[in-house]
C-alpha positions in Angstrom: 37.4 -22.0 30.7 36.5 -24.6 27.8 35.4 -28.1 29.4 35.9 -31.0 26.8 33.0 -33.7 26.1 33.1 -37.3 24.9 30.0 -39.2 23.3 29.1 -42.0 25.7 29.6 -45.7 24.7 26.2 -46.8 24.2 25.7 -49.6 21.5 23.1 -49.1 19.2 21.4 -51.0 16.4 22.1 -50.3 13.4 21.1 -50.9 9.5 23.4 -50.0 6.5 19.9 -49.6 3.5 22.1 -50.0 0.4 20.0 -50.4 -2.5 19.3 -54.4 -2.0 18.6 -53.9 1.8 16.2 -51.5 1.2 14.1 -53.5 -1.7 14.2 -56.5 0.5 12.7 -56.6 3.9 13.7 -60.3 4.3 17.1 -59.1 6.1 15.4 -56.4 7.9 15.4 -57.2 12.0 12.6 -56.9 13.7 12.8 -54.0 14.8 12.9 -52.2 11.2 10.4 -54.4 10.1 7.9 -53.1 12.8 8.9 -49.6 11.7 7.5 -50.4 8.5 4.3 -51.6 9.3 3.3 -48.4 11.6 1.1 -45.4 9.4 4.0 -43.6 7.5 2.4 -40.2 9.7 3.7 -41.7 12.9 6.9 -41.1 14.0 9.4 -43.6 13.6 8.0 -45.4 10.7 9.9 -46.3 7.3 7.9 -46.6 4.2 8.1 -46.7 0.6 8.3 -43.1 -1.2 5.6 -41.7 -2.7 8.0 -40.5 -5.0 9.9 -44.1 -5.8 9.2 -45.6 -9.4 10.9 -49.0 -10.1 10.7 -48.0 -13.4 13.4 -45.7 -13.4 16.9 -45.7 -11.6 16.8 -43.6 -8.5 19.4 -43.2 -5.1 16.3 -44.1 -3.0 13.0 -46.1 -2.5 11.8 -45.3 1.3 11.3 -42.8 3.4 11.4 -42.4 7.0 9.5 -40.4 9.7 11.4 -39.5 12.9 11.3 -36.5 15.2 12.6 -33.8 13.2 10.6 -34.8 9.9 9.9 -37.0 7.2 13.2 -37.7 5.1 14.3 -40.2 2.4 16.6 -42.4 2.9 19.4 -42.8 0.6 21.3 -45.8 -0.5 23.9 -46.5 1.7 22.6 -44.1 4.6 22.1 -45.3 8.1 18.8 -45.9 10.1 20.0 -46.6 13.8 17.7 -47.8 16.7 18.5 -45.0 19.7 19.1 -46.4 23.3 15.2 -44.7 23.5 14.0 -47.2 21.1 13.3 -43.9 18.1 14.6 -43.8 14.8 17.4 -41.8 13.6 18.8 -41.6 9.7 22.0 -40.8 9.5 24.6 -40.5 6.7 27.4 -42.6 5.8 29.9 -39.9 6.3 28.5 -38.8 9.8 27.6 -42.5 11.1 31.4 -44.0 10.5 32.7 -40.6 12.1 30.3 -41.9 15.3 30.5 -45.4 15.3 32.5 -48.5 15.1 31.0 -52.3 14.7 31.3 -54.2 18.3 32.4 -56.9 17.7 
């Protein structure tokens, strides 16, 4: 017999890093903010990319370190605080199929 599953409702956190979010910390809570101040070889950190130049157009300037690796984080990708309080990157796509905004 097949059982069926449902996510559970926990609300979560949740940053959208477009381009402008992403070059500007000033609208970052505090929670993202402290992510970025931690050693980018801890996990859940944030960080500018070793591989970002300003110089030159790019889909990315940071990169993030969670569980499963170090990855970078596209414009308009996801970084979502877990009920556990760790980092997860997710893309648009996957993170509207998951979520909706409470409001």
């Amino acid at each position: 017999m097949v059982k069926k599953y449902i996510r559970k409702s926990t609300p979560v956190e949740a940053v959208q890093m477009t381009k402008e979010v992403q070059l500007s910390q000033d609208t970052w809570p505090e929670w993202l903010k402290a992510a970025a101040q931690k050693d980018a070889e801890e996990v859940n950190s944030i960080f500018i990319s070793p591989n970002y130049d300003p110089e030159e157009e790019s889909t990315y300037a940071l990169d993030i370190h969670v569980v499963n690796g170090k990855y970078a984080v596209l414009y308009d990708d996801w970084v979502v605080k877990a009920s556990n309080g760790s980092l997860v990157l997710l893309q648009e796509e996957v993170f509207s199929s998951i979520y909706t905004e409470v409001v």
